[in-house]
C-alpha positions as CSV (number, residue, x, y, z in Angstrom):
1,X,142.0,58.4,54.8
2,X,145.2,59.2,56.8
3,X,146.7,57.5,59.8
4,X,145.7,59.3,62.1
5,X,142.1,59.7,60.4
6,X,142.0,56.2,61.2
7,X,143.0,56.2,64.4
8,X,140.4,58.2,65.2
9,X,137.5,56.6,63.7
10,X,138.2,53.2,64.9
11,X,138.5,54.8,68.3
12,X,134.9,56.0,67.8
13,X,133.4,52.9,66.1
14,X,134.8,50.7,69.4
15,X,133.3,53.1,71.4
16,X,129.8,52.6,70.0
17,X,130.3,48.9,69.8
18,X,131.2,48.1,73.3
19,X,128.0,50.2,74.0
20,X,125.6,48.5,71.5
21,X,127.2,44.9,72.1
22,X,128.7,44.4,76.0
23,X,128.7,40.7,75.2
24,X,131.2,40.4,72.7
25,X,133.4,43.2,73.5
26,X,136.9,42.0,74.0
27,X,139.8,43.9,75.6
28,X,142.0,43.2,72.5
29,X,139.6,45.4,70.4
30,X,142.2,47.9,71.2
31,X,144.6,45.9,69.1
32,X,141.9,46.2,65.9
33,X,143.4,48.7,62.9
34,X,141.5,50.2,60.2
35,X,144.0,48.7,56.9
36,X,142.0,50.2,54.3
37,X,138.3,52.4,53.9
38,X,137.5,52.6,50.1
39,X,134.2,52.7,48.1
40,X,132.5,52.2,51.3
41,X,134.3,48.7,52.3
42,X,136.3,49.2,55.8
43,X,138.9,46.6,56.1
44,X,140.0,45.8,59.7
45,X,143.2,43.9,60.8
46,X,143.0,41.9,63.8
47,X,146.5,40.0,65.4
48,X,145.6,36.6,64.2
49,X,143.0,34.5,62.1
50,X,140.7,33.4,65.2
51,X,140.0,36.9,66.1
52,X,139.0,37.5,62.7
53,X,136.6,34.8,62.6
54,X,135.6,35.6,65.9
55,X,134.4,39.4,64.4
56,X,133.0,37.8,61.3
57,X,130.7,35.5,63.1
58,X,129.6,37.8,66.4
59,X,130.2,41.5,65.8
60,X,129.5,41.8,62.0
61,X,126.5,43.6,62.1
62,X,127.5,45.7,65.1
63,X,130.7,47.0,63.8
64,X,128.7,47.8,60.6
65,X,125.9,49.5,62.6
66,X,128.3,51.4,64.2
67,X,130.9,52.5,61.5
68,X,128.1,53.9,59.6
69,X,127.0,55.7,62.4
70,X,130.3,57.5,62.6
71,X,130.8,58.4,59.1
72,X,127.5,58.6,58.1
73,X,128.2,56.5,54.7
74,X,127.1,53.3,54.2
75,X,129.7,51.1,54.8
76,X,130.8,47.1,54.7
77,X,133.2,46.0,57.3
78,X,135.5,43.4,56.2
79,X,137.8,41.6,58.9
80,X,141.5,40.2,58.2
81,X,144.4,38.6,59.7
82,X,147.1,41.4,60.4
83,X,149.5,40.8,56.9
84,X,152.5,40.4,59.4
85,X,150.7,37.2,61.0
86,X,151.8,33.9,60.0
87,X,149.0,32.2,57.8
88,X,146.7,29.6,59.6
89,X,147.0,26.5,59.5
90,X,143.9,24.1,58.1
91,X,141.5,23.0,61.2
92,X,139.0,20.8,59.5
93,X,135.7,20.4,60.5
94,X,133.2,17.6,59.1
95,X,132.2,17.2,56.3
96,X,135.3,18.9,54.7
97,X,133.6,21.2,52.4
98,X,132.5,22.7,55.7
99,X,135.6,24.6,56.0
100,X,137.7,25.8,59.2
101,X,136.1,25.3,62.8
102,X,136.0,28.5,64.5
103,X,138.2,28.6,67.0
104,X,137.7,30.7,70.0
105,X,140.3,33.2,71.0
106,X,139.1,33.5,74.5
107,X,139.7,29.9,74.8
108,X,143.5,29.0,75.5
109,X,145.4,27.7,78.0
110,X,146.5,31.5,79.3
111,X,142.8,32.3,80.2
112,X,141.8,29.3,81.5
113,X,141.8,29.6,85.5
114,X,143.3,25.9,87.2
115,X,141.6,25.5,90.6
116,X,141.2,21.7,92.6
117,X,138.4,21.0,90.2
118,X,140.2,20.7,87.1
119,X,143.9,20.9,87.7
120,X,144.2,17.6,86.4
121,X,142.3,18.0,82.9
122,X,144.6,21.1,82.4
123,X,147.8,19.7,82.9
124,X,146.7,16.6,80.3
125,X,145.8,18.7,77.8
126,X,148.9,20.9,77.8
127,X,151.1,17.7,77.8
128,X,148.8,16.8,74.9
129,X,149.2,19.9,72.6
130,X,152.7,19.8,72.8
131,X,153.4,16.0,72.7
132,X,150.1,14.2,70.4
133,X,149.4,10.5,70.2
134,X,152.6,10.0,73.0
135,X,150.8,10.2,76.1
136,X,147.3,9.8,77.6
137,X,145.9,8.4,74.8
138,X,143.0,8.7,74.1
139,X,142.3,11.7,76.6
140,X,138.5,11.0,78.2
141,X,137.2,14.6,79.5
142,X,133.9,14.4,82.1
143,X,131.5,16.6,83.3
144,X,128.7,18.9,83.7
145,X,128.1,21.1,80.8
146,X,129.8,24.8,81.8
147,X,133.1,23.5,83.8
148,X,135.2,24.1,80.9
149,X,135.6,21.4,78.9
150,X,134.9,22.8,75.5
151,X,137.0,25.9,76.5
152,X,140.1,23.2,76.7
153,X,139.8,21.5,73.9
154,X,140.5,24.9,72.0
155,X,143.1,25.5,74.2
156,X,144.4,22.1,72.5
157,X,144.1,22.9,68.6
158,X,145.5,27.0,69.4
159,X,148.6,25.4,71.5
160,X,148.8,21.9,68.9
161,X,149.7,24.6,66.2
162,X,151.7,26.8,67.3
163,X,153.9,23.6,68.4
164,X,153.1,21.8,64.9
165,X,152.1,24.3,62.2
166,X,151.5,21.5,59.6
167,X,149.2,19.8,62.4
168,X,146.3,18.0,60.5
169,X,143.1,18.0,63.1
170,X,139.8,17.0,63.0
171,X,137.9,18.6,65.5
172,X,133.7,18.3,65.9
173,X,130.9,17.3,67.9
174,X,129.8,13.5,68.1
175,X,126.4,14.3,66.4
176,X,128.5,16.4,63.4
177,X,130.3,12.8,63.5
178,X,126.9,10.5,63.5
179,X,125.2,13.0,60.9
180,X,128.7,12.8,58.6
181,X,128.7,9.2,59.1
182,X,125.0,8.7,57.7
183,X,125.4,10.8,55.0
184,X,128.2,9.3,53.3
185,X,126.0,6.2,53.6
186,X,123.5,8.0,51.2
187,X,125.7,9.0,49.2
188,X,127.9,6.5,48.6
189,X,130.8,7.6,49.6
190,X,132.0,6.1,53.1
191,X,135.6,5.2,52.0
192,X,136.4,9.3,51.6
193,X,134.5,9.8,55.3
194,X,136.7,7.3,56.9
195,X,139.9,8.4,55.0
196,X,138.9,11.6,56.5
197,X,138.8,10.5,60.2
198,X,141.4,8.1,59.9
199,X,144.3,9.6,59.1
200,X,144.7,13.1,61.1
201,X,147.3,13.6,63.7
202,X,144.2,14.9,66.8
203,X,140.5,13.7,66.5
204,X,138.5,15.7,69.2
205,X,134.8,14.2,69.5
206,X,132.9,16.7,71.7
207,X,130.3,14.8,73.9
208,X,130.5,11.4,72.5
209,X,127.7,10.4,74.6
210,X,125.8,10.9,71.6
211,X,127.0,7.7,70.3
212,X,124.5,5.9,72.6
213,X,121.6,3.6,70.9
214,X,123.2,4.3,67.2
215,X,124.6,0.9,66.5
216,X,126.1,1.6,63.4
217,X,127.9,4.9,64.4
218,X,129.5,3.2,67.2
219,X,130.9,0.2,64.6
220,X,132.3,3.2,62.5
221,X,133.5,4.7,65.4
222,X,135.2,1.8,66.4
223,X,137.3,1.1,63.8
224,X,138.2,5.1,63.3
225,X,139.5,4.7,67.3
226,X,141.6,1.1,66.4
227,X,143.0,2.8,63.2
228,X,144.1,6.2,65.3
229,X,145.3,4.7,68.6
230,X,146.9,2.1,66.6
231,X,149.0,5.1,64.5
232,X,150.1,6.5,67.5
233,X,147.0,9.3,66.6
234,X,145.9,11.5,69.7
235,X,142.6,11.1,70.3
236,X,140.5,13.3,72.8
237,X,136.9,12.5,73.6
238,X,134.8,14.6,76.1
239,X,131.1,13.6,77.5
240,X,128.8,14.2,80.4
241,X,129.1,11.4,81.8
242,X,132.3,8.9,82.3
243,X,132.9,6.1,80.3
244,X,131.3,3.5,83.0
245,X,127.9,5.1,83.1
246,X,127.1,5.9,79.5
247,X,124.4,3.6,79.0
248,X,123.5,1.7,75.7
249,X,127.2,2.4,74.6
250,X,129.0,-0.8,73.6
251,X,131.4,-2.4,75.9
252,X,134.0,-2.6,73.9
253,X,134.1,1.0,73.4
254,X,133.8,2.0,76.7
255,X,136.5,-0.4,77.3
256,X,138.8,1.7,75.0
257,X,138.0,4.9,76.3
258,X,139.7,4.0,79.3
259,X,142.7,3.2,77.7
260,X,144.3,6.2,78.1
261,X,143.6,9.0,80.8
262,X,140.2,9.4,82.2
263,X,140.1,12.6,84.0
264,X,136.9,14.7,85.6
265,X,136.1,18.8,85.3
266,X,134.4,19.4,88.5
267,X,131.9,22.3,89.7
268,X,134.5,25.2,90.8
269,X,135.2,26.5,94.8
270,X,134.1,29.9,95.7
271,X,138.4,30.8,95.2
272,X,138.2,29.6,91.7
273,X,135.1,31.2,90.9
274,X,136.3,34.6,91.7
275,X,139.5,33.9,89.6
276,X,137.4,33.1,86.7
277,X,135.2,36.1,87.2
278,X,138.1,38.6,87.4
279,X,140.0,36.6,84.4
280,X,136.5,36.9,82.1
281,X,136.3,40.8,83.3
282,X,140.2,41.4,82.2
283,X,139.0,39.5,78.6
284,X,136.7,42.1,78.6
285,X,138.8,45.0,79.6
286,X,136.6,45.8,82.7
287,X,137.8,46.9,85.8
288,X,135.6,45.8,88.7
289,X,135.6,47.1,92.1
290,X,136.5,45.3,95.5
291,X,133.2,43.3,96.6
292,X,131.7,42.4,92.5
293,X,133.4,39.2,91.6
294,X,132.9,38.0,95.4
295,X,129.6,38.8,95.1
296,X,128.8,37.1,91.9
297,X,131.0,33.8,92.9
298,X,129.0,33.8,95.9
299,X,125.8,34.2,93.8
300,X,126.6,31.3,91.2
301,X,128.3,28.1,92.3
302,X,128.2,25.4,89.6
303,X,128.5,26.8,86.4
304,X,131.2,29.1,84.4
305,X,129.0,29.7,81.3
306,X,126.6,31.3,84.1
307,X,129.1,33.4,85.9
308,X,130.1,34.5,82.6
309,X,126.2,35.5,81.7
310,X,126.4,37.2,85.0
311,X,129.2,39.4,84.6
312,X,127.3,40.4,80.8
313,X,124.4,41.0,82.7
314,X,126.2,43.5,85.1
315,X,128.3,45.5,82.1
316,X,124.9,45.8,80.3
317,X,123.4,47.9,83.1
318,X,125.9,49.6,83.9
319,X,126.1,50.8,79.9
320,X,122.5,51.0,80.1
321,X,122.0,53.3,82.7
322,X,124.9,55.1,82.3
323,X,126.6,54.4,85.5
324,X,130.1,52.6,86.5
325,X,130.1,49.6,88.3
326,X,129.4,49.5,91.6
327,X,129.0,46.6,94.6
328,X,125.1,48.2,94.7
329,X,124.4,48.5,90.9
330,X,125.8,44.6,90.4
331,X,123.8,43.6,93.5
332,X,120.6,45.4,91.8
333,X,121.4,43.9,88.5
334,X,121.6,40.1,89.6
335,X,119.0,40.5,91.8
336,X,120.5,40.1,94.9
337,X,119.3,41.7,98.4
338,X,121.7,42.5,101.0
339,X,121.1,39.5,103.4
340,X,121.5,40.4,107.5
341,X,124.7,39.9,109.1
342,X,124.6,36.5,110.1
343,X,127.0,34.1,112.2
344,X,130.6,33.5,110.3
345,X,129.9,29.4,110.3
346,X,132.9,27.7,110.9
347,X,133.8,23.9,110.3
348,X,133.7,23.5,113.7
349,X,130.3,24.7,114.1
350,X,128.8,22.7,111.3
351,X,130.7,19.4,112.3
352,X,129.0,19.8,115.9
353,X,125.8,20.6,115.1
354,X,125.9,17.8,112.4
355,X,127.1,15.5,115.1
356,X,124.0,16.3,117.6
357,X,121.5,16.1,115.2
358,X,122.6,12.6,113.9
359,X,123.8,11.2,117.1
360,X,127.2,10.6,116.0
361,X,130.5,11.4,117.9
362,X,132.5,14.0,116.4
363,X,135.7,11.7,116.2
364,X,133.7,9.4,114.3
365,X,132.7,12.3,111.5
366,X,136.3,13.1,110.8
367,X,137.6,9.1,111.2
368,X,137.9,7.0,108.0
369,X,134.9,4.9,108.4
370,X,132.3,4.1,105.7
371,X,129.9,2.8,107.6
372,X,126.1,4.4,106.0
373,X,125.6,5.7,110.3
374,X,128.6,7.8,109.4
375,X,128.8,8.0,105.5
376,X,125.9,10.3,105.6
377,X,126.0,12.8,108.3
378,X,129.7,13.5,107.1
379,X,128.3,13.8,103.5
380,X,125.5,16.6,105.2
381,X,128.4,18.2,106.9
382,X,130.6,18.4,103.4
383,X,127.4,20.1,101.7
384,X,126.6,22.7,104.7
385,X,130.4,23.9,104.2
386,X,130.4,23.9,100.6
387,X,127.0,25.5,100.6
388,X,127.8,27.9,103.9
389,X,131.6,28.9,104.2
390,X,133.9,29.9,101.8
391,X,136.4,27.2,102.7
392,X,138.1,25.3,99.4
393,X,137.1,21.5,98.6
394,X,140.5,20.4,100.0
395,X,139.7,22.3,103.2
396,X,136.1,20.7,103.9
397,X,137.3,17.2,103.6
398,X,140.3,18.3,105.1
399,X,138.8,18.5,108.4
400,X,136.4,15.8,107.5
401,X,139.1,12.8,107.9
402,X,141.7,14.3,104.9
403,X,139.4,13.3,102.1
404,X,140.2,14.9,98.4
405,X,138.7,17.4,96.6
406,X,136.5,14.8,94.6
407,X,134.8,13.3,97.6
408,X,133.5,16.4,98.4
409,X,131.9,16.9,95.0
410,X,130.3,13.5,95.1
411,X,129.0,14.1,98.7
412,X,127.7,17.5,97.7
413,X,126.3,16.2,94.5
414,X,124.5,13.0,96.6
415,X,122.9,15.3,99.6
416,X,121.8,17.7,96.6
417,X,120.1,14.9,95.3
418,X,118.4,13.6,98.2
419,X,117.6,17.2,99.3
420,X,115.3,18.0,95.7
421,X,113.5,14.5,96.2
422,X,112.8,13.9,99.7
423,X,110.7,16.2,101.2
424,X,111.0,15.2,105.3
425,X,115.3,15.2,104.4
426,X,114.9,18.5,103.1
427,X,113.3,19.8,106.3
428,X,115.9,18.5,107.7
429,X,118.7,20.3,105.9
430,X,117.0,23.3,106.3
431,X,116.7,23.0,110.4
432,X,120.2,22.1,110.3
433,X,121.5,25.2,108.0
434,X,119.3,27.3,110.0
435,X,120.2,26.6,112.8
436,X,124.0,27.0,112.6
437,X,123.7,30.2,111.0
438,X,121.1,31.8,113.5
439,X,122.0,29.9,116.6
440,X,119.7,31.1,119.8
């Protein structure tokens, strides 16, 4: 097939795929060339060895489906690294005879979008990646599942390579780690598990939480930390909760954990979460108009995986009905009615009406008292601005007494709380929201 045969075809084979599979499409299809299309096997070049994986395991069968609809053969697609790449390097998953983890291409430092809620992890990790086992060591990585944590840990092993291309790292999730762990028990051959563990330059445990109530594990697990910290081995472990509160871990382990850096992902601000909306779009080479990402940051507020599944949600109708993205057609494919105009709420506003309705003096709210007469009505006024203005963390406890960013998240996530289990507190909230957004 010539060149420009080629060319052609792919041209027409993206074009079905980004209509059969919105999901997976990636703007750097465009960089996809057909090498070779002989006795019905396609081979396609992508720019490096995770994109190739990447087609392997999630656009396989679509490309197929799709290249045989445009030549009307039946056809095998086949994806390889680009011949002018440089070779990967080995990223060992456990067990070994497991083979390479998958490592996402989305996931790197370049598209991951810093904001107040995770400036701190980002920064760690990069210093990690380019400098392993020197500094914050081990790395501890907290929070809720969708903030980003798994998204940096890739970010790590892309950016740990391209500084160290003969980089040996071990990179799984705690329960691949427990279930490894067992079975070399079985089989009798624990002293190749631990020589496995034990001697790579980066060991990334992915929610080591898991740990918890597995006595045995943990024992393992401790002496594969003692023999890696004490090697000057990086060591990054990420979990739900932080070390402190993971219950039924041993002390001794939680103890090391906090050797090194302990740093927290928090829920993103309404800023962030249009950055990451616009960021996943350009991934996905989609232009949206003025209004959409606002409108779907303003929609979802805690988790990226879900503004993610929103922005999939809004390409897939628009391909479905064969119209381009508009304000209207995302706001009909979320599911979300145009609300009345109500009254711009401004801190000012919500610290007053906070103040009235707990009997509290306004200087008091934005002092630095603790006191629980003050704690909570300045916690109540921290989750009515989170939950009804657009101002940042740093701006809510700002004008709350200059409290940080992380104050805010823990105020929001205790009024949250109390708001799902106390029914008469709830009424309460809801007077309160009302009322500042519909004032008589």
């Amino acid at each position: 097939m010539a060149a420009h045969d080629t060319v052609e075809t792919l041209e027409k084979i993206l074009t079905r795929v980004k209509s059969i599979d919105p999901v997976n499409t990636r703007k750097w299809f465009d960089d996809l060339r057909i090498t070779a299309f002989d006795h019905g096997l396609m081979q396609i070049a992508c720019p490096d060895q995770s994109r190739a994986e990447f087609l392997q395991d999630h656009c396989s069968a679509t490309f197929t489906q799709a290249a045989q609809a445009v030549t009307g053969h039946l056809v095998s697609v086949q994806f390889l690294e680009a011949s002018d790449q440089q070779p990967p390097v080995e990223v060992t998953a456990a067990p070994a005879k497991a083979g390479r983890v998958r490592l996402h291409p989305d996931y790197t430092f370049d598209s991951f979008v810093v904001g107040p809620c995770n400036r701190l992890p980002h920064a760690s990790c990069i210093a990690i990646s380019q400098n392993p086992g020197m500094i914050y060591n081990p790395l501890f990585l907290y929070g809720n599942v969708g903030l980003g944590k798994t998204h940096l840990l890739h970010a790590v092993c892309h950016d740990a390579r391209k500084h160290s291309p003969n980089i040996s790292i071990q990179f799984l999730s705690c329960e691949e780690f427990v279930n490894g762990f067992i079975s070399a028990i079985e089989k009798g051959n624990l002293t190749e598990f631990q020589n496995q563990y034990r001697t790579v330059d980066v060991l990334i445990i992915d929610d080591v939480q898991f740990l918890r109530e597995r006595e045995q594990s943990q024992e393992e697990f401790f002496h594969t930390f003692n023999a890696l910290y004490n090697n000057r081995r990086q060591i990054i472990l990420t979990s739900d909760s932080a070390p402190q509160d993971l219950a039924a871990l041993e002390e001794r382990l939680i103890s090391r954990f906090k050797w090194g850096l302990v740093a927290r992902l928090d829920a993103p601000s309404y800023e962030t979460r249009i950055a990451i909306v616009k960021k996943k779009a350009h991934l996905r080479g989609l232009e949206l108009p003025d209004g959409v990402a606002e409108l779907v940051a303003e929609h979802i507020k805690t988790n990226i995986r879900e503004l993610e599944g929103a922005l999939t949600i809004i390409y897939a109708t628009a391909q479905t009905t064969g119209q381009p993205i508009t304000l209207e057609l995302a706001r009909q494919a979320l599911g979300v009615q145009e609300v009345a105009v109500v009254k711009n709420v401004t801190m000012s506003d919500i610290i007053r009406m906070v103040s009235e309705h707990f009997d509290v003096r306004i200087t008091d709210l934005q002092s630095k008292k603790r006191s629980q007469s003050i704690a909570l009505p300045r916690q109540v006024c921290m989750y009515l601005a989170r939950n009804l203005t657009r101002h940042s963390l740093e701006e809510i406890g700002g004008h709350l007494g200059g409290r940080d960013h992380s104050t805010v998240v823990h105020a929001c996530t205790k009024i949250e709380q109390m708001y799902k289990d106390d029914g008469d507190f709830r009424t309460r909230i809801d007077k309160l929201s009302n009322t500042v957004t519909h004032p008589v």
